[in-house]
PABA-559963 format. One record per residue: residue in one letter; x, y, z of N, C-alpha, C in turn. Coordinates in Angstrom, 3 decimals. Example, Ala and Ser with C-alpha at 12.3 -4.5 7.8 and 13.67 -1.06 7.14 Angstrom:
BEGIN
A	13.190	-5.690	7.800	12.300	-4.500	7.800	13.200	-3.300	7.800 .
S	12.850	-2.250	7.080	13.670	-1.060	7.140	12.900	0.030	7.870 .
***
This chain:
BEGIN
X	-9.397	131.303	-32.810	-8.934	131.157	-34.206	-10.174	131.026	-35.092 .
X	-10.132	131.704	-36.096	-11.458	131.487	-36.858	-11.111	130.585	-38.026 .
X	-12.002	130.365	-38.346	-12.257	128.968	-39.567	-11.364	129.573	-40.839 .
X	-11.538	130.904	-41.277	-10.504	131.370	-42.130	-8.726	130.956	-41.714 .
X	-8.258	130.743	-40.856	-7.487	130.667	-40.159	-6.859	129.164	-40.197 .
X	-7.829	128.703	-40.001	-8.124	127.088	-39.674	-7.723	126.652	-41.131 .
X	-8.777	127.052	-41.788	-8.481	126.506	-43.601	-6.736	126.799	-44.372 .
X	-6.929	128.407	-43.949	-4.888	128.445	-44.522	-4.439	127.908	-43.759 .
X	-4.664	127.541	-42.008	-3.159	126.486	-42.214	-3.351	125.427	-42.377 .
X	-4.346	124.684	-42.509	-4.413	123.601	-43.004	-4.156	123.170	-44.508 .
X	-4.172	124.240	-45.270	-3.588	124.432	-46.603	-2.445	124.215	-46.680 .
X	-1.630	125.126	-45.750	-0.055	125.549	-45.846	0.863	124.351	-45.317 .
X	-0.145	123.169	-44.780	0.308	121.804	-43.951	-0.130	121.052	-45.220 .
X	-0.900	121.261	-45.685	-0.989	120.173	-46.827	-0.219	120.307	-47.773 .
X	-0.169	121.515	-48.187	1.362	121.817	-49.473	2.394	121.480	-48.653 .
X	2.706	121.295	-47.045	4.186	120.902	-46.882	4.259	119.505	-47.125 .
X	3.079	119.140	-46.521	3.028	117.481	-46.832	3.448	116.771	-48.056 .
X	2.639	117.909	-49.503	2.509	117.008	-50.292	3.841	117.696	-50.871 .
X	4.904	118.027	-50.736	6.107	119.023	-50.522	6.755	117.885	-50.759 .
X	6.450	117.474	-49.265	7.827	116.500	-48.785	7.840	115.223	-48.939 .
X	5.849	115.061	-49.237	5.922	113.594	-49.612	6.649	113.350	-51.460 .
X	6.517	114.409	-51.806	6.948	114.705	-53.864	8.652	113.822	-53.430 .
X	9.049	115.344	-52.162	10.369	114.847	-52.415	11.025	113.430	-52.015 .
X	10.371	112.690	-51.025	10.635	111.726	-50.135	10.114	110.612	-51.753 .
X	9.336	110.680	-52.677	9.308	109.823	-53.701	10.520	109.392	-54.163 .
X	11.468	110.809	-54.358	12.163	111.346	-55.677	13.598	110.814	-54.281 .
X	14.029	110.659	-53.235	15.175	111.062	-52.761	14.996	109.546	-51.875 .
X	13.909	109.442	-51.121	13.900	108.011	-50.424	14.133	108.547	-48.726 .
X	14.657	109.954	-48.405	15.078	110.055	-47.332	14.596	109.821	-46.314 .
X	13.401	110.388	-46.496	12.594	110.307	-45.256	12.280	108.564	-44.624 .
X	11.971	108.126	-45.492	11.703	106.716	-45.498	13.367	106.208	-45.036 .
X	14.188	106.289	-45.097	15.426	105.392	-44.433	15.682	106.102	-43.194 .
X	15.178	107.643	-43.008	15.237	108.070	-41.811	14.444	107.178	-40.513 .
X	13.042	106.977	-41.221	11.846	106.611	-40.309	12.248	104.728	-40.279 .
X	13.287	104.166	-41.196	13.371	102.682	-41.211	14.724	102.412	-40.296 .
X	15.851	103.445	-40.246	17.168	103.282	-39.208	16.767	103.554	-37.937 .
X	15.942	104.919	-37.903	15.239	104.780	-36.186	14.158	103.968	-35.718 .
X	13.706	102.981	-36.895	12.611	102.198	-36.566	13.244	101.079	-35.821 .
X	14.803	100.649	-36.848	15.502	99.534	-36.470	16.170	99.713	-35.508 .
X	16.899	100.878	-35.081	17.249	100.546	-33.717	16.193	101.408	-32.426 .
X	15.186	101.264	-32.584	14.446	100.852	-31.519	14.011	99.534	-31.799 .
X	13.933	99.184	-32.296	13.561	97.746	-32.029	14.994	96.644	-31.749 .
X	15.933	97.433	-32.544	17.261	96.556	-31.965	17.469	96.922	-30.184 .
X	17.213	98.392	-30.008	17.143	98.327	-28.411	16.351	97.682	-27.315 .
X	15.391	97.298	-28.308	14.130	96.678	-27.159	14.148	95.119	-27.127 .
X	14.834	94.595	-28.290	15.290	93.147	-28.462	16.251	92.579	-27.645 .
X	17.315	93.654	-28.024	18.384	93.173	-27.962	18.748	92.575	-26.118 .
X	18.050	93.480	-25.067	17.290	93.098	-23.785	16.906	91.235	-23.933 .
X	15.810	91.532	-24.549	14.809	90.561	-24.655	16.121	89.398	-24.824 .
X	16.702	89.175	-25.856	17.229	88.094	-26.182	18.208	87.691	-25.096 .
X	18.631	88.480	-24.425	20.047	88.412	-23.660	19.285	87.467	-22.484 .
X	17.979	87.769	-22.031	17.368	86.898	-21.163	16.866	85.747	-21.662 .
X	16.445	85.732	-23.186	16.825	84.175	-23.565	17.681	83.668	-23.193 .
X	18.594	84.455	-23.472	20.070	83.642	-23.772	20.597	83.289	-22.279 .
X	20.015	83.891	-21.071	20.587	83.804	-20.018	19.590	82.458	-19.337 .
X	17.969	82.136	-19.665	17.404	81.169	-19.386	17.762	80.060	-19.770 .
X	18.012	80.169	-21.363	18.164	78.786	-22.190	19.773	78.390	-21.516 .
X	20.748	79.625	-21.268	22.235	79.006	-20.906	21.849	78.143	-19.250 .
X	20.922	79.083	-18.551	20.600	78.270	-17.109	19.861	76.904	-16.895 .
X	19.004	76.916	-18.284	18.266	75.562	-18.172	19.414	74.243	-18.936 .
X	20.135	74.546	-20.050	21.432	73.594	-20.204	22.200	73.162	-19.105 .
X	22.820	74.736	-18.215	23.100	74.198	-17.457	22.704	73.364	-16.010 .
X	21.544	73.131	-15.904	20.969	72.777	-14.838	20.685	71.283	-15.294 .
X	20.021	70.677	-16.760	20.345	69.683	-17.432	21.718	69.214	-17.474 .
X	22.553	69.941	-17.543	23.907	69.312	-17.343	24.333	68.961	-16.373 .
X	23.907	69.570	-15.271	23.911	69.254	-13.773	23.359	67.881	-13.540 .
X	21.820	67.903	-13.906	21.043	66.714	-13.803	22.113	65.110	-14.120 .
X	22.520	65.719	-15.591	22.921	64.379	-16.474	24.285	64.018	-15.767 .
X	25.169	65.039	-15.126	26.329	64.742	-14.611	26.141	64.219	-13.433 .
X	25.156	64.596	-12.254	25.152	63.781	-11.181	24.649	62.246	-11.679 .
X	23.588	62.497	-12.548	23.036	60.718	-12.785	24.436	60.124	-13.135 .
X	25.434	60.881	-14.511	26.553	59.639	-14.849	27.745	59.296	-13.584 .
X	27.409	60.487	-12.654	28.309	60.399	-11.166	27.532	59.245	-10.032 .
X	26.391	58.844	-9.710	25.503	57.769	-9.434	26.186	56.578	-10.281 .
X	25.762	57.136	-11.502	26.445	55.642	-12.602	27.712	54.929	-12.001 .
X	28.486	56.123	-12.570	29.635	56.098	-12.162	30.152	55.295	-10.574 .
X	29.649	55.688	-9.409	29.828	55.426	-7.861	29.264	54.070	-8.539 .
X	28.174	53.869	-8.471	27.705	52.175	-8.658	28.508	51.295	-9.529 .
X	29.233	51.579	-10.542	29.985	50.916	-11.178	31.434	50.668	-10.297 .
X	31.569	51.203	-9.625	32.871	51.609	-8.810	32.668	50.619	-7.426 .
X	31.568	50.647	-7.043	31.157	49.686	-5.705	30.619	48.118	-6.223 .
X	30.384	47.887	-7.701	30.644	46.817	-7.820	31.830	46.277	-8.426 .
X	32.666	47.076	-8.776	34.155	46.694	-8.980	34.926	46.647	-8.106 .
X	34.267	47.070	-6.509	35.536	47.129	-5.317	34.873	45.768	-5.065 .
X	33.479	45.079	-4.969	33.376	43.804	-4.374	33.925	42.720	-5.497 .
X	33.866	43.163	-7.002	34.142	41.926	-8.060	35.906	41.745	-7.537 .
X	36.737	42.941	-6.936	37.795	42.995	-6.802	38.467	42.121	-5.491 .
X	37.096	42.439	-4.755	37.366	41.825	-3.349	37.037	40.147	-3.212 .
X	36.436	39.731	-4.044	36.113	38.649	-4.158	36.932	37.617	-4.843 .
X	37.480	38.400	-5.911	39.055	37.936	-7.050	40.317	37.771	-5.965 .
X	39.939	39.118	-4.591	41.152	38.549	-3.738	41.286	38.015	-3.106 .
X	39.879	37.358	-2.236	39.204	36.334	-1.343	39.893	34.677	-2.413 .
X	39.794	34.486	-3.527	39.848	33.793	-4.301	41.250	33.463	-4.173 .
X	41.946	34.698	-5.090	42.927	34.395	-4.567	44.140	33.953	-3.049 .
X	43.931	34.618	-2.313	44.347	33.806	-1.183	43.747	33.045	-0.632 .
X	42.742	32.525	-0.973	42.357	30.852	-1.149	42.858	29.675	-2.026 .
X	43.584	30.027	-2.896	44.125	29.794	-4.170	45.224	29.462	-3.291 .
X	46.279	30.752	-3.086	47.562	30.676	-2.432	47.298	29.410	-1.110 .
X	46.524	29.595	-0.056	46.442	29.038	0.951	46.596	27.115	0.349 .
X	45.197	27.061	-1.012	45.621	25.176	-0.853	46.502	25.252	-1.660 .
X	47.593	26.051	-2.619	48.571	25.810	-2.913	49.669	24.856	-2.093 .
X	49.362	25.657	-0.794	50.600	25.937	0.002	50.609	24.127	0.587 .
X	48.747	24.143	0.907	48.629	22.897	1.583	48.730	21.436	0.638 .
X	49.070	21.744	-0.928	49.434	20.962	-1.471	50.741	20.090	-1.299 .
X	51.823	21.148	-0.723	53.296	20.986	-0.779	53.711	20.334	0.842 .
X	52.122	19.839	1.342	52.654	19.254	2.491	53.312	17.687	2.381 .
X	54.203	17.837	3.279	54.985	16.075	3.307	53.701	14.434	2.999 .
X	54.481	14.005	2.285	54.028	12.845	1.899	54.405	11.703	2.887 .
X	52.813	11.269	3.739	53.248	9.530	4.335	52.139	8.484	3.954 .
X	53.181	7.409	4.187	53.136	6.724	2.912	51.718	5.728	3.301 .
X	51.595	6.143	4.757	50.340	5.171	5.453	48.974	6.379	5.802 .
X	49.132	7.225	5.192	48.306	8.304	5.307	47.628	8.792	3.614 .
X	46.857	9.489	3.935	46.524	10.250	2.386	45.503	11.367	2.439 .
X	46.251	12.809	2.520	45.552	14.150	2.914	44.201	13.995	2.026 .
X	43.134	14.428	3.107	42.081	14.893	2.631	41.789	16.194	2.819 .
X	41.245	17.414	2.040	41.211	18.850	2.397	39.705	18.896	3.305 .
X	39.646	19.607	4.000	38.325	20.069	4.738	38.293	21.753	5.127 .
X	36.990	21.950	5.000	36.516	23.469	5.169	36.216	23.871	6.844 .
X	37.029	24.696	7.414	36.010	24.616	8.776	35.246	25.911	8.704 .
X	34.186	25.759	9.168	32.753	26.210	9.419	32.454	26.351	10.863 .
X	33.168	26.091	11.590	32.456	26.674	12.729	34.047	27.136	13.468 .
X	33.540	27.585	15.174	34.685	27.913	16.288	33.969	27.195	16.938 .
X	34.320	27.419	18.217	34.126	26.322	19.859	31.969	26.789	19.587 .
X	31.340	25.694	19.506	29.762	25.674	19.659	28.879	24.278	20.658 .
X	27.606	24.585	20.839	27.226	23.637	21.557	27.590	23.093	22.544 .
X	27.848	21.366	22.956	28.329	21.003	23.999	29.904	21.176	23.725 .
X	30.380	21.808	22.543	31.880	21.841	22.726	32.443	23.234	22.802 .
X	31.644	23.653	23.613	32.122	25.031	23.764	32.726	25.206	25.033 .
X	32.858	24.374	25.152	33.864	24.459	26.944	35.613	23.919	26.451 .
X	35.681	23.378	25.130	36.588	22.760	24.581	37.270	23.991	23.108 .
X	38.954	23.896	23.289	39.204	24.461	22.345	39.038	23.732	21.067 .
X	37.995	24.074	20.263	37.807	23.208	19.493	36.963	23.943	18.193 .
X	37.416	23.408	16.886	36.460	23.694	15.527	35.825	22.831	14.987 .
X	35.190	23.374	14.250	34.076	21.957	13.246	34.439	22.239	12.028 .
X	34.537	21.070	11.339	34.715	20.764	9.674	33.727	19.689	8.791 .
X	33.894	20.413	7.724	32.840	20.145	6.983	33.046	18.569	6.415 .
X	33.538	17.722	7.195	33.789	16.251	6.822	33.394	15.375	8.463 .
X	32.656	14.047	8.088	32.273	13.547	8.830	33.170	11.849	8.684 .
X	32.473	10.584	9.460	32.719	9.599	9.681	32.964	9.235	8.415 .
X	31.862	9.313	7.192	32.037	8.583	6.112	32.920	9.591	5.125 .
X	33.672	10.742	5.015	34.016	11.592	4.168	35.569	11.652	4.946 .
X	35.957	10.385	5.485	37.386	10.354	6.233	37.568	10.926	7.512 .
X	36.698	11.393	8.041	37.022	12.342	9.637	36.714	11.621	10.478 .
X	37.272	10.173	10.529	37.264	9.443	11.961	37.712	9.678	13.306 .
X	37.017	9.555	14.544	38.056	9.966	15.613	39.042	9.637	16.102 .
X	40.371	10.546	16.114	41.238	10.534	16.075	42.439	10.555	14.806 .
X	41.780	11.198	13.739	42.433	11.373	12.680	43.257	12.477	13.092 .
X	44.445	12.884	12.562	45.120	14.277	12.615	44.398	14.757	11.404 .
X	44.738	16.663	12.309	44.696	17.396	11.259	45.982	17.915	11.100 .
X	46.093	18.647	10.107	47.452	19.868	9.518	47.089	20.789	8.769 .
X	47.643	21.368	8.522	48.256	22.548	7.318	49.892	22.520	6.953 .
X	49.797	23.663	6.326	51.414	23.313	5.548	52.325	23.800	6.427 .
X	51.653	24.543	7.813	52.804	24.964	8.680	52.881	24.196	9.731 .
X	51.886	23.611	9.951	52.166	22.194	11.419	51.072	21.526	11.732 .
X	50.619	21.174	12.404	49.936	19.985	13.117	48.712	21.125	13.883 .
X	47.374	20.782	13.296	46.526	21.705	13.983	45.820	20.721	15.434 .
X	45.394	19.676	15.208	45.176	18.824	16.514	44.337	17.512	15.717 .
X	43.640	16.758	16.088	42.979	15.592	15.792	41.321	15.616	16.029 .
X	40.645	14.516	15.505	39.133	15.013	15.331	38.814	14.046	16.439 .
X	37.797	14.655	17.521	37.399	13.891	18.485	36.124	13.864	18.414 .
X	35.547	13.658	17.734	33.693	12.796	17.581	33.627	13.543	16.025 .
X	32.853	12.718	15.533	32.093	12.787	14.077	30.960	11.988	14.016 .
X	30.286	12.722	13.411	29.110	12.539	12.828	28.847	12.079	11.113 .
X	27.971	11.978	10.263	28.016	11.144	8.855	29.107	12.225	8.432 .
X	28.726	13.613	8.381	29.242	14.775	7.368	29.846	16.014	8.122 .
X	29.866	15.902	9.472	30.731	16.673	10.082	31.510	16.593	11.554 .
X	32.748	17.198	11.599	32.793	16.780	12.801	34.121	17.566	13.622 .
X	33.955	17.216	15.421	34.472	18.109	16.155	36.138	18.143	15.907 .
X	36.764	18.956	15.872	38.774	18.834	16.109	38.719	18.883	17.190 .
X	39.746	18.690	18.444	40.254	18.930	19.392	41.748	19.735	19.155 .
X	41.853	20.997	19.673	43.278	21.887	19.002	44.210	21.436	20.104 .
X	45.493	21.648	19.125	46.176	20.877	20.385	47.083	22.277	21.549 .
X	45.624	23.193	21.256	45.902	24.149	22.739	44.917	23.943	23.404 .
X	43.974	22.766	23.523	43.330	22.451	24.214	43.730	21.901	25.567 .
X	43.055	22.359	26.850	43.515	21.813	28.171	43.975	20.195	28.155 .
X	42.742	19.618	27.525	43.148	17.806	27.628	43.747	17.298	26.591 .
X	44.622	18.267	25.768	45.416	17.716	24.590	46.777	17.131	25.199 .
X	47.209	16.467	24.526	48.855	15.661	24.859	49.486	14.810	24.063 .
X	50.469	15.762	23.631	51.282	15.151	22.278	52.597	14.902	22.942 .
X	52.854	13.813	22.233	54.593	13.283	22.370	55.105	14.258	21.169 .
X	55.964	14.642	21.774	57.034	15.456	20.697	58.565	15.437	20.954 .
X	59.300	15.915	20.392	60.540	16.160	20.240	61.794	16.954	19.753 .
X	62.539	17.587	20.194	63.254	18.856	19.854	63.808	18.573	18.444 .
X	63.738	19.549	17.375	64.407	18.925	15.724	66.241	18.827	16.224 .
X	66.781	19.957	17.082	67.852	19.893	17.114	68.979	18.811	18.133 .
X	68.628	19.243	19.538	68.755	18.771	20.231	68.111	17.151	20.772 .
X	67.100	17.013	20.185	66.564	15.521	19.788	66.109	14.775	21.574 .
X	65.821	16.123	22.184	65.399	16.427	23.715	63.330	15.466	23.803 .
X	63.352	14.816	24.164	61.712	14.292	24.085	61.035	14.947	25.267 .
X	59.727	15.248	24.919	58.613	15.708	26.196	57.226	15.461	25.608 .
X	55.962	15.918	26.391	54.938	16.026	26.564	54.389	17.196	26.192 .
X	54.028	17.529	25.269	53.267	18.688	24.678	51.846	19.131	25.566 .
X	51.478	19.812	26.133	49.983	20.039	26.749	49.864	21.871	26.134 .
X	48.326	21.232	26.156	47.573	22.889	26.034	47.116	23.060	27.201 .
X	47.239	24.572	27.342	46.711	25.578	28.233	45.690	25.999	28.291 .
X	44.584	25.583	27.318	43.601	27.005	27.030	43.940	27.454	25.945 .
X	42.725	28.641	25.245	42.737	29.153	24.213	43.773	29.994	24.592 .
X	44.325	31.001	23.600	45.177	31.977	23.997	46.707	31.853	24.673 .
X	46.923	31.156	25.313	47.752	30.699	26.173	48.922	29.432	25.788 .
X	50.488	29.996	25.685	51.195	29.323	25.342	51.224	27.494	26.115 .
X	52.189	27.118	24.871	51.894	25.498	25.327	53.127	25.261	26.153 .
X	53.030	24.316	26.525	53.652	23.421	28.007	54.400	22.378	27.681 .
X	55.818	21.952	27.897	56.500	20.752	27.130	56.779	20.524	28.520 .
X	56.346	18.765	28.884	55.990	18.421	30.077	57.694	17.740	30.637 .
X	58.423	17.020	31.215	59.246	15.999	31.187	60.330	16.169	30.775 .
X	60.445	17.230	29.860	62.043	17.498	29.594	63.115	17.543	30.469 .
X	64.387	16.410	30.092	65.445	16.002	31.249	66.634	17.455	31.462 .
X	66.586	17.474	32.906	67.273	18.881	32.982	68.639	19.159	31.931 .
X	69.250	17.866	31.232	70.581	17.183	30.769	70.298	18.000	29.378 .
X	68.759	17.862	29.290	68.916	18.017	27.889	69.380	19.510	27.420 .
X	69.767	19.821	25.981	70.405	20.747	25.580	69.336	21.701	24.856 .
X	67.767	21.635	25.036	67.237	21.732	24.042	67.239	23.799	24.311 .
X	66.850	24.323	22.904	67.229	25.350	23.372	66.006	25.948	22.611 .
X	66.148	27.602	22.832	64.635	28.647	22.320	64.882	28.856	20.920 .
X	63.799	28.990	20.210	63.457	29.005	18.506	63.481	27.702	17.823 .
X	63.477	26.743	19.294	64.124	25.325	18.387	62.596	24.954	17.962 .
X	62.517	24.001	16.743	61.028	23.329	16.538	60.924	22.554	17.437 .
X	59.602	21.603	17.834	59.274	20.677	18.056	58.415	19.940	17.135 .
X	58.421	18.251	16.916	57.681	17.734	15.941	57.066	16.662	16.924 .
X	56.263	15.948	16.355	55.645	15.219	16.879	55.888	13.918	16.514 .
X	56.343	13.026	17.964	57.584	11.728	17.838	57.029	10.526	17.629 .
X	55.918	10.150	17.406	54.791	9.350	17.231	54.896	8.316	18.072 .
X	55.672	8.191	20.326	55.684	7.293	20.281	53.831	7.296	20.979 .
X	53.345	8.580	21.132	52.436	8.300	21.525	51.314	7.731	21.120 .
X	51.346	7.096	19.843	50.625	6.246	18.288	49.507	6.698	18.048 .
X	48.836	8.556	18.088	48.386	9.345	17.694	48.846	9.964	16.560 .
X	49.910	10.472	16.297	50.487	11.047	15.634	51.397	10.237	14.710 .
X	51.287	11.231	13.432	53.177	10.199	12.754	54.176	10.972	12.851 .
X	55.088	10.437	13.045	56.002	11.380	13.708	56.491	12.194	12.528 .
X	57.446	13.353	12.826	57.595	14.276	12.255	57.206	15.380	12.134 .
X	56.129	15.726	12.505	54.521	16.952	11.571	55.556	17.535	12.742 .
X	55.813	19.011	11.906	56.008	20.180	13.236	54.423	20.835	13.721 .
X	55.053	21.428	15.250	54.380	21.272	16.107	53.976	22.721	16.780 .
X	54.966	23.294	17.493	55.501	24.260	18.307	56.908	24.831	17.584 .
X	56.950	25.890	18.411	58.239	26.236	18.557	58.572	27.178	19.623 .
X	59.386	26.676	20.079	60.108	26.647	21.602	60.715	28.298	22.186 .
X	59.695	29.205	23.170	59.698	30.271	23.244	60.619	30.415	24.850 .
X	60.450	29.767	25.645	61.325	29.965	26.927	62.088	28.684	27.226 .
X	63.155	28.598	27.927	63.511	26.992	28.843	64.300	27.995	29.849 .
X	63.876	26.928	30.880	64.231	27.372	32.414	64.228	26.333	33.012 .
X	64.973	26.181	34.353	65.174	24.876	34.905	63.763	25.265	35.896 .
X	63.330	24.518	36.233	61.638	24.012	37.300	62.397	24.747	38.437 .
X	61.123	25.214	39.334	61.348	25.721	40.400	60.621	24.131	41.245 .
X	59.703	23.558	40.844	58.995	22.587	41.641	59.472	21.280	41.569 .
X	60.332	20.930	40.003	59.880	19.572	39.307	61.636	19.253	38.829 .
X	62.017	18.142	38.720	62.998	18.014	38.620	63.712	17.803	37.289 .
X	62.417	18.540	36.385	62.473	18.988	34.708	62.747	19.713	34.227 .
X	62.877	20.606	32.910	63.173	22.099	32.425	61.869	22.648	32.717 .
X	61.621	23.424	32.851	60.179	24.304	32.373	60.094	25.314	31.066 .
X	59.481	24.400	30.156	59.868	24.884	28.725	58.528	25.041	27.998 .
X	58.316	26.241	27.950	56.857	27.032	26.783	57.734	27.156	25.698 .
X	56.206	26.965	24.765	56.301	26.873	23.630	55.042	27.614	22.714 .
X	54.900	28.038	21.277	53.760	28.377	20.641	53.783	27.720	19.567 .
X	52.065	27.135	19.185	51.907	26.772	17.785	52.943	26.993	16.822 .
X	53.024	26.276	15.834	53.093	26.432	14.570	52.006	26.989	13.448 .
X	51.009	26.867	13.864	49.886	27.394	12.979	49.124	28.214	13.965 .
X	48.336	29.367	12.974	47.344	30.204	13.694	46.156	29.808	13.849 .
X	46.223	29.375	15.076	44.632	28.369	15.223	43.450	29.325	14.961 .
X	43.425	30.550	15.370	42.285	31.464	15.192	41.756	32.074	14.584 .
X	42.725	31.449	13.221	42.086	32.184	11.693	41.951	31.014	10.799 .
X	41.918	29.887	11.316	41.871	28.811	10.569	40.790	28.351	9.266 .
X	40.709	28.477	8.174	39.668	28.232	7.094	39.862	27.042	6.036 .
X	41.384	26.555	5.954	41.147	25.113	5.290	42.608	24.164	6.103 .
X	41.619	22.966	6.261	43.129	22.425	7.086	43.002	20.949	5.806 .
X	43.792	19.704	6.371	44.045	18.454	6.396	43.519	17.305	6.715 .
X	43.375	16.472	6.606	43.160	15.314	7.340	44.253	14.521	6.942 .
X	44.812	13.884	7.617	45.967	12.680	7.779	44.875	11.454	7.276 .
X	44.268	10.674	6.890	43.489	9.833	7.153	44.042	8.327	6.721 .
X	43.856	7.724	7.283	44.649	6.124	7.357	44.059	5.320	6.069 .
X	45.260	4.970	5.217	44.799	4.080	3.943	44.221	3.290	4.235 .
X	44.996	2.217	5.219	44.004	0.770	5.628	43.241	1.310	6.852 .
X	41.903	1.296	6.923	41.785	1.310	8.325	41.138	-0.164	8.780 .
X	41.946	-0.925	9.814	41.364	-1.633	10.378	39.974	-1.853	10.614 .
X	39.407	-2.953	10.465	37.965	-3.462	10.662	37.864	-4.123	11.810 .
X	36.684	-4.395	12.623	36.528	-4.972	14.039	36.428	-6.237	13.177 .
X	37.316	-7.705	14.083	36.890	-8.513	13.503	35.745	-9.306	14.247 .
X	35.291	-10.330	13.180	34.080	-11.279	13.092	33.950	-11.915	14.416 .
X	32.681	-11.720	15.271	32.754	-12.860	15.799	32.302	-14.350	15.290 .
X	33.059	-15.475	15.777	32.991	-16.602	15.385	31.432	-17.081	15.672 .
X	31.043	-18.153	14.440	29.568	-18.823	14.908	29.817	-19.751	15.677 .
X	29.395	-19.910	16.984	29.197	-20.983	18.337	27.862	-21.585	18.028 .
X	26.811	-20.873	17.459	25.649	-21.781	17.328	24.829	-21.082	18.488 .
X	23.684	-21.450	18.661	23.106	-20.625	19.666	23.818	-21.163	21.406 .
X	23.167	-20.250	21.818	23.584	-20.370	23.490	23.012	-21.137	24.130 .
X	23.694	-22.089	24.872	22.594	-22.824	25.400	23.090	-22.778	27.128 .
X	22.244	-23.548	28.430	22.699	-23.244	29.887	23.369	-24.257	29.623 .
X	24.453	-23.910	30.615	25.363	-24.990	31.463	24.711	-26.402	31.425 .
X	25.800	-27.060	31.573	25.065	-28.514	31.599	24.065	-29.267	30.807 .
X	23.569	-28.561	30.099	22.558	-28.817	28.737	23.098	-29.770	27.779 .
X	22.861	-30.882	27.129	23.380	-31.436	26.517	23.342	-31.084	25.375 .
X	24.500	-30.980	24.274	24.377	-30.410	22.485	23.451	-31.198	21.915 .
X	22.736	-30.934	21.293	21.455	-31.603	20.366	22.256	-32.068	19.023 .
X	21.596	-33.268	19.326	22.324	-34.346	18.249	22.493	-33.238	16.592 .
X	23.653	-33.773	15.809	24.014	-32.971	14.246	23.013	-33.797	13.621 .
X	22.842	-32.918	12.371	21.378	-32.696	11.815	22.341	-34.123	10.362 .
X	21.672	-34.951	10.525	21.486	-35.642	9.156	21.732	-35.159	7.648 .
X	22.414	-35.966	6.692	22.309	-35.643	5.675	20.776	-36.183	5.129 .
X	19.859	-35.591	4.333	18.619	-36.398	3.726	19.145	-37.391	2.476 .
***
């Protein structure tokens, strides 16, 4: 191409130019042509772009929402496990509540005056060969030996050693226990013995004559002067005439559940007898010694 060549068309490009730039003054076209395809390429290349905003920022909310919902679900569980113990403790309360209710409404005697006690222990130490509990009352807090205990359903057994502030029961399903008792209906008398833990009780002496019969109570007849009479006792699960003995052979079970035991009684004696005084003799002197003359008034 030669330079002549070169110059007209570069002429014939500049008159189109300045052609179209005259008209693009006067009409605007060109310019909204080059500004609608400007805008949607750039609306196409955005519009991408944003959607992956929109898909990060929706994943990072939701992953924060995740966060904040397990923490108020933590919250939540912990608020929930201390409302099952505030709950469990309101019900511990309450049937502790119910229980000395119950032991309020026990019979009134008139040479006695219930004291409540906590037991704290089962069979321990040297009394672990013995059916036996410990309570939280000793010699000076009324638990002398041989006080009865109770509850509001019967006669749990009597306290055999104490100490200032606590001390041993003997249950009366203990092997060396032995209560005088007596049928409520039939008005049949025997010997109450324990067996052992576990193991129904034993009504010793009952006369073959007697009428006493099964489901009947037994109370305790006070002639054995342990007990005051009345307190139920047992209640009367077999009678059979003795194969050995010329008695009934008659088992029986508690009145109370010795093995869940948590607040009992004490029977404890209004007056209790005092050892009395020995008398002043003056000192001791041997045999045959003569008394030394009485002392002068000065």
């Amino acid at each position: 191409m030669t330079s002549r060549r070169v110059l007209i068309l570069a002429g014939i490009l500049l008159i189109l130019f300045l052609g179209m730039y005259t008209w693009n003054q006067r009409t605007r076209t060109l310019d909204d042509i080059a500004a609608n395809i400007g805008l949607e390429l750039a609306g196409s290349a955005l519009a991408p772009l944003r959607s992956i905003q929109d898909s990060v920022a929706g994943f990072w909310r939701r992953y924060f929402d995740i966060v904040n919902t397990r923490e108020e679900n933590e919250r939540l569980k912990t608020e929930l496990r201390n409302m099952e113990s505030r709950f469990q403790a309101v019900g511990e309360d309450l049937a502790e509540l119910k229980r000395l209710r119950e032991l309020i409404d026990l019979p009134k005697y008139a040479s006695l005056r219930p004291v409540g006690a906590r037991v704290i222990a089962g069979r321990m130490g040297p009394n672990a060969v013995l059916d036996s509990i410990t309570i939280n009352r000793g010699y000076v807090t009324e638990a002398r030996p041989g006080t009865p205990l109770v509850t509001h359903n019967g006669l749990v057994g009597r306290v055999l050693r104490a100490s200032p502030h606590t001390s041993t029961v003997l249950l009366l399903t203990d092997q060396n226990s032995r209560i005088a008792v007596f049928s409520q209906t039939s008005r049949a008398f025997g010997i109450l013995a324990g067996r052992g833990p576990g193991q129904n009780l034993e009504v010793n002496f009952v006369q073959r004559d007697a009428n006493i019969k099964q489901d009947e109570v037994l109370l305790t007849s006070g002639l054995d002067k342990k007990y005051p009479k009345g307190i139920p006792v047992a209640r009367v699960t077999s009678v059979a005439p003795s194969d050995y003995t010329q008695f009934m052979a008659v088992e029986a079970e508690s009145m109370v559940d010795l093995r869940h035991l948590e607040e009992v009684i004490l029977l404890a004696s209004v007056d209790v007898a005092r050892p009395p005084e020995a008398p002043d003799h003056g000192p001791i002197r041997p045999m045959g010694q003569p008394a030394p003359p009485a002392a002068t008034a000065q």
